[in-house]
MIDOSE-1310 file (N, C-alpha, C; in nm, 2 decimals, decimal comma, always signed):
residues 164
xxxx	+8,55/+7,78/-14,57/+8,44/+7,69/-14,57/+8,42/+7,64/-14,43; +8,29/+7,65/-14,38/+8,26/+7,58/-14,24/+8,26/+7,42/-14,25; +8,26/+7,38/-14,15/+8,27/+7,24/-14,09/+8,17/+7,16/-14,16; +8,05/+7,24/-14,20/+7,93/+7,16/-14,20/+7,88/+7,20/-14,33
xxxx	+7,95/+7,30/-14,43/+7,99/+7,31/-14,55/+8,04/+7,19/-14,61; +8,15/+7,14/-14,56/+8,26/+7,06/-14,58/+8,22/+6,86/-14,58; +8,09/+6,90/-14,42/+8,02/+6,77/-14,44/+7,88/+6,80/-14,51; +7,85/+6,88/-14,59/+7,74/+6,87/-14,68/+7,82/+6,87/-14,81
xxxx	+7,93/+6,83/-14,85/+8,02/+6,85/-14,95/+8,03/+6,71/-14,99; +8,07/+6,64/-14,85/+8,15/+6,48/-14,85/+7,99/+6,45/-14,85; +7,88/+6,44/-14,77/+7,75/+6,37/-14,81/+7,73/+6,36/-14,94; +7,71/+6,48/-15,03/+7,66/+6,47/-15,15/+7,76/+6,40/-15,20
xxxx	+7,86/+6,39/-15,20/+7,96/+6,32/-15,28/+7,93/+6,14/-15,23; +7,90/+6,14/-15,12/+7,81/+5,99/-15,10/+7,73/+5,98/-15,13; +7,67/+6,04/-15,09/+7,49/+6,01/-15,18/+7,52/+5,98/-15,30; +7,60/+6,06/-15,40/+7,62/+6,09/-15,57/+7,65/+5,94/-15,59
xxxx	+7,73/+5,90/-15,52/+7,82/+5,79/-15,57/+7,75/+5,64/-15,52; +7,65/+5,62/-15,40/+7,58/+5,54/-15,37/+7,46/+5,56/-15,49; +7,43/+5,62/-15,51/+7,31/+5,60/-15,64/+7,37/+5,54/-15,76; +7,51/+5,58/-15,79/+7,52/+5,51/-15,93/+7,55/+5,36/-15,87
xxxx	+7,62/+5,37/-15,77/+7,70/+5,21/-15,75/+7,51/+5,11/-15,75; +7,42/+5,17/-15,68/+7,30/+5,12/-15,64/+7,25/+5,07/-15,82; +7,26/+5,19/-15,90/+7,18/+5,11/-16,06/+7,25/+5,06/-16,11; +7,45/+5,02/-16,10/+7,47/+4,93/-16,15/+7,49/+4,82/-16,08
xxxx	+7,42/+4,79/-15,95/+7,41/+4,67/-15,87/+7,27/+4,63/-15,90; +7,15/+4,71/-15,95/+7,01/+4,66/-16,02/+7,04/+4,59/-16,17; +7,13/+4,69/-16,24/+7,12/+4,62/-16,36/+7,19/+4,46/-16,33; +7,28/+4,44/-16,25/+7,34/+4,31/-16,23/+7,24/+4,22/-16,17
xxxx	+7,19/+4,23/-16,09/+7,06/+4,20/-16,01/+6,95/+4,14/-16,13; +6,93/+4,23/-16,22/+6,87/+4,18/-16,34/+6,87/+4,11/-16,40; +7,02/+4,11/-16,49/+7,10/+4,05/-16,58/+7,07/+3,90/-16,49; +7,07/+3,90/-16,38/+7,11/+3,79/-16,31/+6,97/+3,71/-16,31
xxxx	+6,86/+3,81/-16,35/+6,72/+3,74/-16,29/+6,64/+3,83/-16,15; +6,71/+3,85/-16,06/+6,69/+3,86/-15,98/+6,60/+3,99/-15,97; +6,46/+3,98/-16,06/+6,38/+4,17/-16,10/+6,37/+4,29/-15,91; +6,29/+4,17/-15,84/+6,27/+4,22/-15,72/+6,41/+4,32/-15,66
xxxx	+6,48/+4,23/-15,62/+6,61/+4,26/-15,59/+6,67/+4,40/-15,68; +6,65/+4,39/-15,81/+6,70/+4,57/-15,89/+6,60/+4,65/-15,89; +6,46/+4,62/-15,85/+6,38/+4,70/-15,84/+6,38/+4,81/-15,70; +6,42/+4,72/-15,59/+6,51/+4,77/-15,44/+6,59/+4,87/-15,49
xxxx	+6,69/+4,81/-15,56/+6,85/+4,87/-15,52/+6,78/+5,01/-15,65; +6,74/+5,00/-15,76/+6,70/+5,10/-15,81/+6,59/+5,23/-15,76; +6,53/+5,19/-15,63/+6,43/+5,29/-15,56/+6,56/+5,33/-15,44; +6,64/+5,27/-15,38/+6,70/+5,31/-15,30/+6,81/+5,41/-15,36
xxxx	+6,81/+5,41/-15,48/+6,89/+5,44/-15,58/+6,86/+5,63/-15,61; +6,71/+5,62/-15,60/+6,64/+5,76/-15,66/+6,64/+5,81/-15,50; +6,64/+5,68/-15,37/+6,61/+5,79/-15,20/+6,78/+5,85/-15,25; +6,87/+5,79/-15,25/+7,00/+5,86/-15,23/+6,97/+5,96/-15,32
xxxx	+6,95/+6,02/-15,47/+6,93/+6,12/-15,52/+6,84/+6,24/-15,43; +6,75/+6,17/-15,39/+6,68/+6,30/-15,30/+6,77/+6,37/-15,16; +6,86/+6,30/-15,09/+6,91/+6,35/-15,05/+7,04/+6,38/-15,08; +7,11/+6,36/-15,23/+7,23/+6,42/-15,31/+7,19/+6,52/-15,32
xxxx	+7,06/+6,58/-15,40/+7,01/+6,68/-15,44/+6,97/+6,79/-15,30; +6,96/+6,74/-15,19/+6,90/+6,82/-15,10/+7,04/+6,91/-15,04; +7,12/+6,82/-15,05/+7,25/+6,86/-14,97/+7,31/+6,98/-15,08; +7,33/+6,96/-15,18/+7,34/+7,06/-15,32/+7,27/+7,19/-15,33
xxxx	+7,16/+7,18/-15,28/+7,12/+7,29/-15,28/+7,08/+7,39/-15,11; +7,13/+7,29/-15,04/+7,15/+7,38/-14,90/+7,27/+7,44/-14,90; +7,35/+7,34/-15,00/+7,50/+7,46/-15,01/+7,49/+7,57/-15,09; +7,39/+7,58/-15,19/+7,36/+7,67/-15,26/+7,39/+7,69/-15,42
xxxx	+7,42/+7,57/-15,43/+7,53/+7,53/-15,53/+7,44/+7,53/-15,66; +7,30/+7,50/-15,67/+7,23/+7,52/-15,76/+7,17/+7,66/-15,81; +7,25/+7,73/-15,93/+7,18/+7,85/-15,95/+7,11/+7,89/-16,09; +7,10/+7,96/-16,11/+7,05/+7,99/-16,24/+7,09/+7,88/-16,33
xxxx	+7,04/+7,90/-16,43/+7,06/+7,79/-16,56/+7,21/+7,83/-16,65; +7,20/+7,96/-16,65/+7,33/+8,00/-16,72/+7,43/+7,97/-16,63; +7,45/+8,01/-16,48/+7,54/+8,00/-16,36/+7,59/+7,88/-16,38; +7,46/+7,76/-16,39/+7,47/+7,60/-16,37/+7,55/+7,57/-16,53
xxxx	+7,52/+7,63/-16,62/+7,62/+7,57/-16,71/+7,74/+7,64/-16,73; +7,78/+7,73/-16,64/+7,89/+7,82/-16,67/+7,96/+7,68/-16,54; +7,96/+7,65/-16,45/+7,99/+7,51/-16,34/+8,02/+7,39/-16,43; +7,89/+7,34/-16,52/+7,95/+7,25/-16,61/+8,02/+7,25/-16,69
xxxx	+8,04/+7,37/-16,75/+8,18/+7,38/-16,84/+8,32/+7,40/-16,79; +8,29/+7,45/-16,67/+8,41/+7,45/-16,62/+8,47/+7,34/-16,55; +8,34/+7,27/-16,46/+8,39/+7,12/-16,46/+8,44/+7,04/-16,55; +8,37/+6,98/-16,64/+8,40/+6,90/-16,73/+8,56/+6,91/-16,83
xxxx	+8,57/+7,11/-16,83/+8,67/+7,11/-16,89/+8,82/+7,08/-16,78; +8,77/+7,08/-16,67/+8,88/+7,04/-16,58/+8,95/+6,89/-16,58; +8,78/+6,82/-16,61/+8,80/+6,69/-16,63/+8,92/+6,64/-16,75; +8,86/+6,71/-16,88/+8,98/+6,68/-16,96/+9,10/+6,77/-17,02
xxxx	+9,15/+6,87/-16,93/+9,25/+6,94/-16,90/+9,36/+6,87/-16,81; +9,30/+6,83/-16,72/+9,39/+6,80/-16,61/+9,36/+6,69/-16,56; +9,23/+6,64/-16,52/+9,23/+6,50/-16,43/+9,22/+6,42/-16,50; +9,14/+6,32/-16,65/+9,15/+6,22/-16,71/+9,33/+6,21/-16,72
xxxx	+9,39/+6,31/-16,83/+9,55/+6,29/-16,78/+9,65/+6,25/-16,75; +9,59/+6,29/-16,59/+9,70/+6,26/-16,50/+9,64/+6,10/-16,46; +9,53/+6,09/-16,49/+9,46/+5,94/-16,42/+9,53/+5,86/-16,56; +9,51/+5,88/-16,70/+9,57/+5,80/-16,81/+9,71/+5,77/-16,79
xxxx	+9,81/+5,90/-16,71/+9,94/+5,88/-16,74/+9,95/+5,72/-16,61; +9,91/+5,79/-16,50/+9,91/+5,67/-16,41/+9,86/+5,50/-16,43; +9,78/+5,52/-16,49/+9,69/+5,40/-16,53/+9,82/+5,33/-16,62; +9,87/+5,42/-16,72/+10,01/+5,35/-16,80/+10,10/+5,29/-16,74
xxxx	+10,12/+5,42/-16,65/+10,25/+5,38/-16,56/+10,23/+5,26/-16,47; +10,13/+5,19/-16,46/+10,10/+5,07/-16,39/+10,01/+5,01/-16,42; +10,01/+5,03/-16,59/+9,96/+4,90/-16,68/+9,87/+4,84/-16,66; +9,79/+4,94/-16,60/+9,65/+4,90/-16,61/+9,54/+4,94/-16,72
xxxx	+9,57/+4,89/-16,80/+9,52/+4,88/-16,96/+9,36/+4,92/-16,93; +9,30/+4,88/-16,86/+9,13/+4,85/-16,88/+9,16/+4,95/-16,80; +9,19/+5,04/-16,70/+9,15/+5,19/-16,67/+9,17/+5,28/-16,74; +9,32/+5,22/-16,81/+9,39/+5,32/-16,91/+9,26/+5,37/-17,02
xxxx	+9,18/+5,26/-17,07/+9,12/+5,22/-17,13/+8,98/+5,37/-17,14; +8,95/+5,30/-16,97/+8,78/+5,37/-16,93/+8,87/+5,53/-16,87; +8,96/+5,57/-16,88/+9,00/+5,71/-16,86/+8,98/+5,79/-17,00; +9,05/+5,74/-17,06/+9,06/+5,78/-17,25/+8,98/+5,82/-17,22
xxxx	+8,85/+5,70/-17,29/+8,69/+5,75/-17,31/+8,72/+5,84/-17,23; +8,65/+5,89/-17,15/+8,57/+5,95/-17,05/+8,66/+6,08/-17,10; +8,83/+6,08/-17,13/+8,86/+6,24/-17,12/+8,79/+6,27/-17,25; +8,78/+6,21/-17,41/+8,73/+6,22/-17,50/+8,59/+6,28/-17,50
xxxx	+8,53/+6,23/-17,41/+8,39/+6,26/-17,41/+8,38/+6,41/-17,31; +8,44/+6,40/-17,22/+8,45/+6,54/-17,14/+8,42/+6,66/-17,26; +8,51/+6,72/-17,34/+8,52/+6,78/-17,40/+8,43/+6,79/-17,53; +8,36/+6,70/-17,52/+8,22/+6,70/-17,61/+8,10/+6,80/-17,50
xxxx	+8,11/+6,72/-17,41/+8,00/+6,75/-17,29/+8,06/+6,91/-17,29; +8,14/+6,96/-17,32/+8,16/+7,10/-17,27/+8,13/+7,16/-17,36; +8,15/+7,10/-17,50/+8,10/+7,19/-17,65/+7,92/+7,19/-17,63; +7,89/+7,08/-17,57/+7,75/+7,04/-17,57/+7,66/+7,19/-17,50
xxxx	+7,76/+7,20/-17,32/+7,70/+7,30/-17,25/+7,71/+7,44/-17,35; +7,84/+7,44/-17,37/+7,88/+7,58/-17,36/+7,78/+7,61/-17,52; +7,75/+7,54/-17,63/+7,61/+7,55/-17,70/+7,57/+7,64/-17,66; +7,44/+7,55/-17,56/+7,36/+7,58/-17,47/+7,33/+7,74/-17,39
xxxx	+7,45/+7,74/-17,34/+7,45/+7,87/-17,28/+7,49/+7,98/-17,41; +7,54/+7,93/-17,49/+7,57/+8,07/-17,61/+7,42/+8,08/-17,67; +7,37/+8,00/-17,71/+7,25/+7,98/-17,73/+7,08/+8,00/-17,65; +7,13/+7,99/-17,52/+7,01/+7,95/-17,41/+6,88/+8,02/-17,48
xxxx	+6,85/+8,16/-17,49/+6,74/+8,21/-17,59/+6,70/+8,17/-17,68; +6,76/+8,08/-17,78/+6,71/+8,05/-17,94/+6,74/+7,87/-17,99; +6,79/+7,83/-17,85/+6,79/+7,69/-17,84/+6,72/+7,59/-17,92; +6,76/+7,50/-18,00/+6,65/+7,42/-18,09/+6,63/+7,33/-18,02
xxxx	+6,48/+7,25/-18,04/+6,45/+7,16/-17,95/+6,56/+7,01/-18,05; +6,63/+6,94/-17,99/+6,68/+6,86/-18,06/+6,68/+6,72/-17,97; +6,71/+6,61/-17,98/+6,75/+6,48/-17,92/+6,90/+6,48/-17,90; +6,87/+6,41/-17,79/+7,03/+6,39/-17,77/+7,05/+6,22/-17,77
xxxx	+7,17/+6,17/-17,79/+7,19/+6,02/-17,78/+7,35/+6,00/-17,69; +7,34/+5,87/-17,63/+7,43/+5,85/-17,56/+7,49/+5,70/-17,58; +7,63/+5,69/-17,60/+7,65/+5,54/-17,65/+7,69/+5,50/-17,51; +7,62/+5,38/-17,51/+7,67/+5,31/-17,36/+7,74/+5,20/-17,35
xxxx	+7,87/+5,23/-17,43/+8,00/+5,19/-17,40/+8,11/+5,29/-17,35; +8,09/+5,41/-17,43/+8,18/+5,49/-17,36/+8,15/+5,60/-17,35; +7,97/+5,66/-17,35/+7,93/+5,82/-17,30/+7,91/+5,89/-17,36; +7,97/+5,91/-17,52/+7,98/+5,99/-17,62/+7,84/+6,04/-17,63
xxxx	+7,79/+6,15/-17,64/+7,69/+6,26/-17,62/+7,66/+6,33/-17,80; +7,56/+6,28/-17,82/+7,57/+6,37/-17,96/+7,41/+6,38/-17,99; +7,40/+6,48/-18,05/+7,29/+6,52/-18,14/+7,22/+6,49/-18,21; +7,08/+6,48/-18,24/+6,98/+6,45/-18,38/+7,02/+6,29/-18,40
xxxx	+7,04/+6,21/-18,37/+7,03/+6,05/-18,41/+7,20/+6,02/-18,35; +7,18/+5,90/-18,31/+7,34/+5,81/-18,38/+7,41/+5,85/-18,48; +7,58/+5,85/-18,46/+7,64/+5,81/-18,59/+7,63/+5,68/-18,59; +7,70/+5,61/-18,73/+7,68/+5,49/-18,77/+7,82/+5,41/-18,65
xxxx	+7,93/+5,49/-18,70/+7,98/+5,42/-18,55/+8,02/+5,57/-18,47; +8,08/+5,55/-18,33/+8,08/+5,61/-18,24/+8,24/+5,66/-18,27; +8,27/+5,78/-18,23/+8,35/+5,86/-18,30/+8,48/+5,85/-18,20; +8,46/+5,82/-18,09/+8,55/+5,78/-17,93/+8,58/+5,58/-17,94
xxxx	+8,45/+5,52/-17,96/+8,48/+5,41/-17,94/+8,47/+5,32/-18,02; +8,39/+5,38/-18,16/+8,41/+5,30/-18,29/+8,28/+5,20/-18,24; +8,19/+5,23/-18,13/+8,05/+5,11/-18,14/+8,01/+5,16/-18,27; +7,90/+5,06/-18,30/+7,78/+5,03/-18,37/+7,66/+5,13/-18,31
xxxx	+7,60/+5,20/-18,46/+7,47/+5,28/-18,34/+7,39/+5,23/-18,31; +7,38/+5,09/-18,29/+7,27/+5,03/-18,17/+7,33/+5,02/-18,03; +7,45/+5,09/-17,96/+7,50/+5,10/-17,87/+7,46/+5,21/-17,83; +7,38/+5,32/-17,91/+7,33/+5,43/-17,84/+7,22/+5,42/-17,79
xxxx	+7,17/+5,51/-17,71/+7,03/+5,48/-17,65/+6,99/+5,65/-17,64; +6,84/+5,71/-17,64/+6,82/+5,79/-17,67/+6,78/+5,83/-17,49; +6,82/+6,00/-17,51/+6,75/+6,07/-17,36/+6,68/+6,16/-17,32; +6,54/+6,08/-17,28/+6,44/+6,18/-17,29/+6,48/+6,24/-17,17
């Protein structure tokens, strides 16, 4: 990998990560009153995506649809193979309950997101148009409506929100 492979690698991985930190600094901005102020941090929010997105695909990294979910599945299953894990075992080993916590979820849900893609790509030709929902406490991804509770975090389905 070149030099400039490597810093179009680390950018996108900043950019990626300034956009989220930016809409959970609007939603607080909000919560707080402050509309002007998350309406900023949420446009600065979509400039860092245009250049996450630009850097992604000068590396080349965006390909076909099948390609791109054959990456997500293999991502995601990495996620909960190996890295949630090793992040849970650690998080125990130093008792830090509320990571220990937001690791769980997230490995739980990994493995949904991978049944979700890999669907997708078994299917990509005869795909049903369907809704997806997402509970926003801990990510859980599921199909055609809410459950009544959430199958990772035990919410209420007014914790889901729908994505168009």
């Amino acid at each position: 990998m070149t030099k400039t492979e490597q810093n179009l690698l680390e950018a996108f991985a900043g950019e990626s990560q300034a956009n989220r930190r930016y809409l959970a600094f609007a939603k607080r901005a909000e919560k707080e009153g402050y509309s002007q102020v998350a309406k900023l941090f949420r446009a600065v929010a979509e400039a860092e995506t245009v250049h996450a997105l630009t850097h992604l695909r000068v590396l080349g990294q965006v390909k076909s649809t099948a390609e791109n979910l054959g990456a997500a599945i293999e991502g995601e299953t990495h996620e909960f193979t190996s890295m949630y894990p090793d992040m849970i075992d650690t998080a125990k080993e130093e008792g830090n309950k509320a990571a220990e916590l937001a690791f769980s979820y997230a490995n739980h849900v990994e493995k949904v997101h991978a049944d979700l893609y890999q669907k997708a790509l078994d299917n990509m030709e005869a795909l049903e148009e369907t809704d997806y929902y997402v509970c926003s406490v801990c990510g859980y991804t599921c199909e055609n409506g809410p459950p009544d509770r959430c199958p990772v975090c035990g919410a209420k389905s007014q914790a889901f929100f729908k994505v168009d």
